[in-house]
C-alpha positions in Angstrom: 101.4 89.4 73.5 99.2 88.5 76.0 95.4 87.1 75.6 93.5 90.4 76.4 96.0 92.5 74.8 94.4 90.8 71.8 91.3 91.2 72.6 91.8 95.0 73.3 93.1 95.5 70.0 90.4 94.1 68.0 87.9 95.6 70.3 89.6 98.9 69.2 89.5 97.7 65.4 85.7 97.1 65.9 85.2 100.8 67.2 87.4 102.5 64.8 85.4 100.4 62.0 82.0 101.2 63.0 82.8 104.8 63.7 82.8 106.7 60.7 83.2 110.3 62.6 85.4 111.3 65.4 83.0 112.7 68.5 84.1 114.2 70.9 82.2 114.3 74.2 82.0 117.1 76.1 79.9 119.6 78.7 78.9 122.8 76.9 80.5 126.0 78.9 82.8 123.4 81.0 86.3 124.3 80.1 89.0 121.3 82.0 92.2 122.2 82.9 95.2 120.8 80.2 98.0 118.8 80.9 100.5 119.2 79.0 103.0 116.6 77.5 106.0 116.6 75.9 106.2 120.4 75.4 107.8 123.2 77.0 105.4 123.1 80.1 106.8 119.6 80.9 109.4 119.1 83.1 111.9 116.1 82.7 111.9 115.0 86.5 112.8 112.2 89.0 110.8 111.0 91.6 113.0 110.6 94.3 112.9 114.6 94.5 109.7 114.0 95.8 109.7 111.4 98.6 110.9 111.8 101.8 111.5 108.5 103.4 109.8 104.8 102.2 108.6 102.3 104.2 108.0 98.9 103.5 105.2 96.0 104.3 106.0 92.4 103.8 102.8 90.7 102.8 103.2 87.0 105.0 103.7 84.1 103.2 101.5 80.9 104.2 100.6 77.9 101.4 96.9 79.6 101.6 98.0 83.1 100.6 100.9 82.6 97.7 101.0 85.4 95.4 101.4 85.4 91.9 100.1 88.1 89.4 98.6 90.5 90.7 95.7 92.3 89.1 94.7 94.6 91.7 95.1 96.1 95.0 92.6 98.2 97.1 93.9 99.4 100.5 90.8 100.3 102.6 90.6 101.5 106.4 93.5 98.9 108.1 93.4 96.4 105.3 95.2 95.3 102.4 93.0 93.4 99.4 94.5 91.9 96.5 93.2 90.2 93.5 95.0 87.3 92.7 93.2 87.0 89.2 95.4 83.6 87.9 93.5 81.9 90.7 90.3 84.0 90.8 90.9 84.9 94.6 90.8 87.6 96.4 93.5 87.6 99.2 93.1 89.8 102.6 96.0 91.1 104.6 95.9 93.7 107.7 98.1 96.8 107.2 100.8 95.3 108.6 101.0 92.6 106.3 99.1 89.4 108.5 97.0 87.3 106.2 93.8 87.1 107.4 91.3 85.5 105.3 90.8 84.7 101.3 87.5 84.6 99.0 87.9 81.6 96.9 84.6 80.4 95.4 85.6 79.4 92.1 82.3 77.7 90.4 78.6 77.6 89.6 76.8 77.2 91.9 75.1 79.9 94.6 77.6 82.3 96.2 80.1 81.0 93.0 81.9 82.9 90.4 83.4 82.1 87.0 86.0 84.3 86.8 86.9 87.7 88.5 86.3 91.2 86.2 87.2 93.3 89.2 86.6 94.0 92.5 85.8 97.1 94.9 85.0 97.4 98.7 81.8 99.6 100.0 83.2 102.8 102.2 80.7 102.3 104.4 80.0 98.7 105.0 83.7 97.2 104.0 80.9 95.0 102.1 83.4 93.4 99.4 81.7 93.8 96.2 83.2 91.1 93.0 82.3 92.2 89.1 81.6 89.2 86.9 81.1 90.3 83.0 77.5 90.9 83.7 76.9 90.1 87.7 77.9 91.5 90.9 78.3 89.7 94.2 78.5 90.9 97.3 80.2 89.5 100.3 80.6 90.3 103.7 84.1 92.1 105.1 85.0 88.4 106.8 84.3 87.1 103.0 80.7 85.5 103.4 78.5 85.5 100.4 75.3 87.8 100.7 73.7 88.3 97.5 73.9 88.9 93.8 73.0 91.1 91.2 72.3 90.5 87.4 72.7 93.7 85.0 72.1 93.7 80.9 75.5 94.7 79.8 79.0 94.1 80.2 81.1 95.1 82.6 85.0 95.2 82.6 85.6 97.8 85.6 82.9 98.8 88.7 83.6 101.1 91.0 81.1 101.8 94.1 80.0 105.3 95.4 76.7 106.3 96.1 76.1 104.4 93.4 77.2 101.7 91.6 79.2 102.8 88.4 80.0 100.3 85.5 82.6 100.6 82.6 81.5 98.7 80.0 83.4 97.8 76.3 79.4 98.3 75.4 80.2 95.7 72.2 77.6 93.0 73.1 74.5 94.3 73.4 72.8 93.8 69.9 69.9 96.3 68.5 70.4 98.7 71.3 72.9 102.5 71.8 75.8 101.2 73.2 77.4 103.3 76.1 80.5 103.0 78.2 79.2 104.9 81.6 76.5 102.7 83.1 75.1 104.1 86.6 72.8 101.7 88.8 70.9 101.9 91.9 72.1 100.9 95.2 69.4 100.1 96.5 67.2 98.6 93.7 70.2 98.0 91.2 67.9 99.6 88.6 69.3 101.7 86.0 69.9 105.6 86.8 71.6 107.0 83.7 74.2 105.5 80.9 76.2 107.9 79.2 79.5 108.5 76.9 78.4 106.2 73.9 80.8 104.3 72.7 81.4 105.8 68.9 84.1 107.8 70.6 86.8 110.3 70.6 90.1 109.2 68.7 91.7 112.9 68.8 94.3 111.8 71.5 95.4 108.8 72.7 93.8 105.2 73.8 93.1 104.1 77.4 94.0 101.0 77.7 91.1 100.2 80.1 93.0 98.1 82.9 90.8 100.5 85.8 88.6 103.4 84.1 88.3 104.3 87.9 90.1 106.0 90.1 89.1 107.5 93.4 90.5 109.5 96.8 88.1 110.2 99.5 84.6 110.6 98.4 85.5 112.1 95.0 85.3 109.6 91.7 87.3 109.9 88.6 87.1 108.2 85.6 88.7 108.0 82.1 87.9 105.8 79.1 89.1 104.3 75.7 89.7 106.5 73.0 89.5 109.4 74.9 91.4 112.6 76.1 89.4 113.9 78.9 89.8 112.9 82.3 86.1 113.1 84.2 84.7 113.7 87.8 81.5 111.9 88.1 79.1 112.4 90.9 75.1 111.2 91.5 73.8 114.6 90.0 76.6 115.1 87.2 79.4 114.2 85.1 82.1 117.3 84.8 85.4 117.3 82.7 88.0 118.4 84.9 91.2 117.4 82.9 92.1 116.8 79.7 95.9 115.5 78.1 97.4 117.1 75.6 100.2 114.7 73.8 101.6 117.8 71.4 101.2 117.0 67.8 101.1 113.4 67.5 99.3 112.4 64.7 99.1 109.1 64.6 95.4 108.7 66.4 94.5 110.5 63.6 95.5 108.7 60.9 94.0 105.5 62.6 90.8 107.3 62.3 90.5 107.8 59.1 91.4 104.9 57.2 88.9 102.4 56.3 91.6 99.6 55.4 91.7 97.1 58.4 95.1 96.2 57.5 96.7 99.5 57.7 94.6 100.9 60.5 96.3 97.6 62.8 100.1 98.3 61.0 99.3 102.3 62.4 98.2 100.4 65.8 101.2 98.7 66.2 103.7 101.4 65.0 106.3 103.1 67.6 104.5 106.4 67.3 101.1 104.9 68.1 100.4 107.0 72.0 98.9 104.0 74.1 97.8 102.4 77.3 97.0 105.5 79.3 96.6 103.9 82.2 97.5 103.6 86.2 95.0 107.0 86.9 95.7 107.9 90.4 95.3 111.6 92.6 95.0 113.2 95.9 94.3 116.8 96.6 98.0 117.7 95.4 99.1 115.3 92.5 97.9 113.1 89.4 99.7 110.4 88.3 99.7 108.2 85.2 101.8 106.8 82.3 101.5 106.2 79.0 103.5 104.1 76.3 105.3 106.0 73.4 107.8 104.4 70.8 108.4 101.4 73.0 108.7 102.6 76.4 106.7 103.7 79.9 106.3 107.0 80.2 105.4 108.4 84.0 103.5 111.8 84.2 103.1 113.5 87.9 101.3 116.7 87.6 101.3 119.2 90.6 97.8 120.3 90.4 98.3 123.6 92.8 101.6 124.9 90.5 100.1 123.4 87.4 103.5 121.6 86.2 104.3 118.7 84.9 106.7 116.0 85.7 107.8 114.0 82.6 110.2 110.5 81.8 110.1 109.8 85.7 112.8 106.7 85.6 111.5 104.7 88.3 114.0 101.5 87.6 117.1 103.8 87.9 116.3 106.6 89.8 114.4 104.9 93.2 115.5 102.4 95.5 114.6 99.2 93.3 115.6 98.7 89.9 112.7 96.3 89.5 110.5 98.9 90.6 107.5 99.8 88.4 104.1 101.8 88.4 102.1 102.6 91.8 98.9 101.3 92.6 97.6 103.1 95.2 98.1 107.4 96.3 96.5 108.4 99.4 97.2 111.6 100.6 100.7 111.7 101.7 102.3 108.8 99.6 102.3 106.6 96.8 102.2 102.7 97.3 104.7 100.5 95.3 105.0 96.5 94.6 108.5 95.5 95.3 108.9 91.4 94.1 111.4 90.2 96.6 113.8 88.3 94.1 114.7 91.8 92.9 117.1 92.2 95.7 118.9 89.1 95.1 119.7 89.3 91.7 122.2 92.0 92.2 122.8 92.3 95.8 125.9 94.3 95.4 124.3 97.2 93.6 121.6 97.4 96.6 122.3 100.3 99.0 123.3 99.5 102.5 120.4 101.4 104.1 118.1 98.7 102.1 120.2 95.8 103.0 119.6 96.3 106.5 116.1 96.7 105.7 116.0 93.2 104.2 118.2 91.9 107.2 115.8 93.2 109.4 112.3 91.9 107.8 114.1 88.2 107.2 113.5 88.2 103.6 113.8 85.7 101.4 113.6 85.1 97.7 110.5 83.4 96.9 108.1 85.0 99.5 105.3 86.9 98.7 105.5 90.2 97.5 106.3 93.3 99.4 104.6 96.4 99.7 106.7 99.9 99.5 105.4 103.0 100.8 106.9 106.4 99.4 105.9 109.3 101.5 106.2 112.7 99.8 107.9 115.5 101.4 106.1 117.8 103.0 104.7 121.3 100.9 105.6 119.9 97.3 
């Protein structure tokens, strides 16, 4: 188990221990649209019947720019940014893959950081903008250090708009309402509004808070722990516009309730504990995500204009990589993949021609950096 799956789970403990009613939070006469899972509205699917033709992008491979694990990826404009959290870099490719420049300022001292949180890039000034717990830098788009900001709480996700938006875990600040929506100032990085307080709702499932953000043009989405509501958040408002409905699992509840530590972790860790909501992403047509249930990924595509759902879509044996896993990125005509290169060399002979040739043609080879796949979806679905 890794380090901060640890520290998610007794940050969950701490919530369900000092939360001795459920709450849910919600706009009075705002009624979102369900999703529905595992029920007869879902459909089992594939994603293959979806996409038309792929595309891939080999990310170059040069001693400054080696990739490891990767903790995030923003594409922006003609540009390709990747945090490379096990080395607190951020790593800067052009669309077509050409490294072009790296932020590594690992330190304390001016224009320094600690340790990466998360990372987003200003719309309108490609300004690069790096989250520390409770700091935010801002660099230039060639990666020159500007400025910083200090702010009185935590954060583990930002996201900018016309504001800046925080997600915090809310759990350090002592003698004060905790809250997990923090909006601040652009301009004087004062605070606007902080909202959602974090003695939360358990009737659903957990988030398991990896990006509370998710975006696609100028509109903002965001989703928390705990919660089963899926929000659009603006300067002037915060609207639920979806909300998941798991059928009649009951484990959440059960969590709730008890006050035993012990059992309420034993519940946690059981196979019919839902979990790690996560990997948010939409465009105008689709939303994605995936959940875990007894033990396995599950991957929800939901057409927003037909209002179906797509259920259990097997990436690993359905698409052109078995090594393939979730997306990280939907604009409006595709979804963006992470293809590690060694996954076409462990079992060559299974890999269809057409993708040989691709790998012939892109001169790959096993250790280099990772590559990029771009799934387009056909057209009218």
């Amino acid at each position: 188990m890794k380090w901060y799956t640890v520290i998610f789970l007794f940050i969950l403990v701490f919530w369900f221990t000092n939360c001795n009613q459920k709450q849910k939070i919600g706009i009075p006469g705002v009624n979102p649209e369900q999703i529905s899972i595992n029920d007869k509205q879902g459909e089992k699917g594939l994603l293959s019947t979806f996409i038309d033709s792929t595309q891939y992008i080999k990310l170059e491979t040069k001693p400054e720019c080696i990739i490891g694990r990767i903790d995030k990826i923003i594409i922006q404009r003609d540009k390709i940014y990747i945090l490379h959290n096990g080395n607190s870099q951020i790593l800067v490719f052009n669309s077509s893959g050409k490294y072009l420049f790296g932020i590594n300022s690992k330190g304390k001292g001016p224009g320094e950081y600690i340790s990466i949180i998360d990372f987003d890039i200003d719309k309108s000034s490609n300004e690069i903008l790096i989250c520390q717990s409770r700091n935010l830098m801002v660099f230039s788009e060639n990666g020159k250090f500007l400025k910083s900001h200090n702010f009185p709480f935590f954060a583990y996700n930002m996201h900018k708009m016309e504001n800046f938006y925080f997600y915090s875990l809310g759990f350090d600040l002592p003698n004060v309402e905790k809250f997990n929506l923090y909006e601040i100032d652009r301009e004087t990085f004062s605070l606007i509004r902080a909202t959602f307080p974090t003695c939360i709702n358990t009737d659903q499932y957990i988030t398991s808070n990896n990006n509370a953000f998710s975006s696609h043009h100028d509109e903002l989405w965001f989703h928390y722990g705990i919660n089963d509501t899926i929000y659009s958040i603006s300067k002037s408002k915060t609207l639920p516009i979806y909300s998941i409905h798991f059928g009649h699992n009951t484990t959440i509840d059960q969590v709730a309730r008890t006050d035993n530590s012990h059992e309420r972790i034993t519940l946690m860790n059981s196979p019919d504990f839902l979990h790690g909501f996560s990997n948010l992403l939409f465009n105008e047509r689709f939303v994605w995500f995936e959940y875990g249930y007894q033990g396995n990924n599950h991957f929800v595509l939901f057409d927003r204009k037909n209002r179906k759902t797509k259920d259990y879509l097997d990436l690993k044996n359905d698409f052109e990589n078995k090594s393939l896993k979730s997306p990280f990125y939907m604009d409006d005509n595709s979804l963006f993949f992470l293809v590690q290169p060694y996954s076409f060399f462990e079992d060559i002979d299974s890999v269809p021609e057409k993708i040989k040739r691709k790998i012939g043609d892109m001169n790959l080879k096993i250790d280099d950096n990772p590559l990029i796949l771009k799934a387009y979806f056909k057209s009218g679905q």
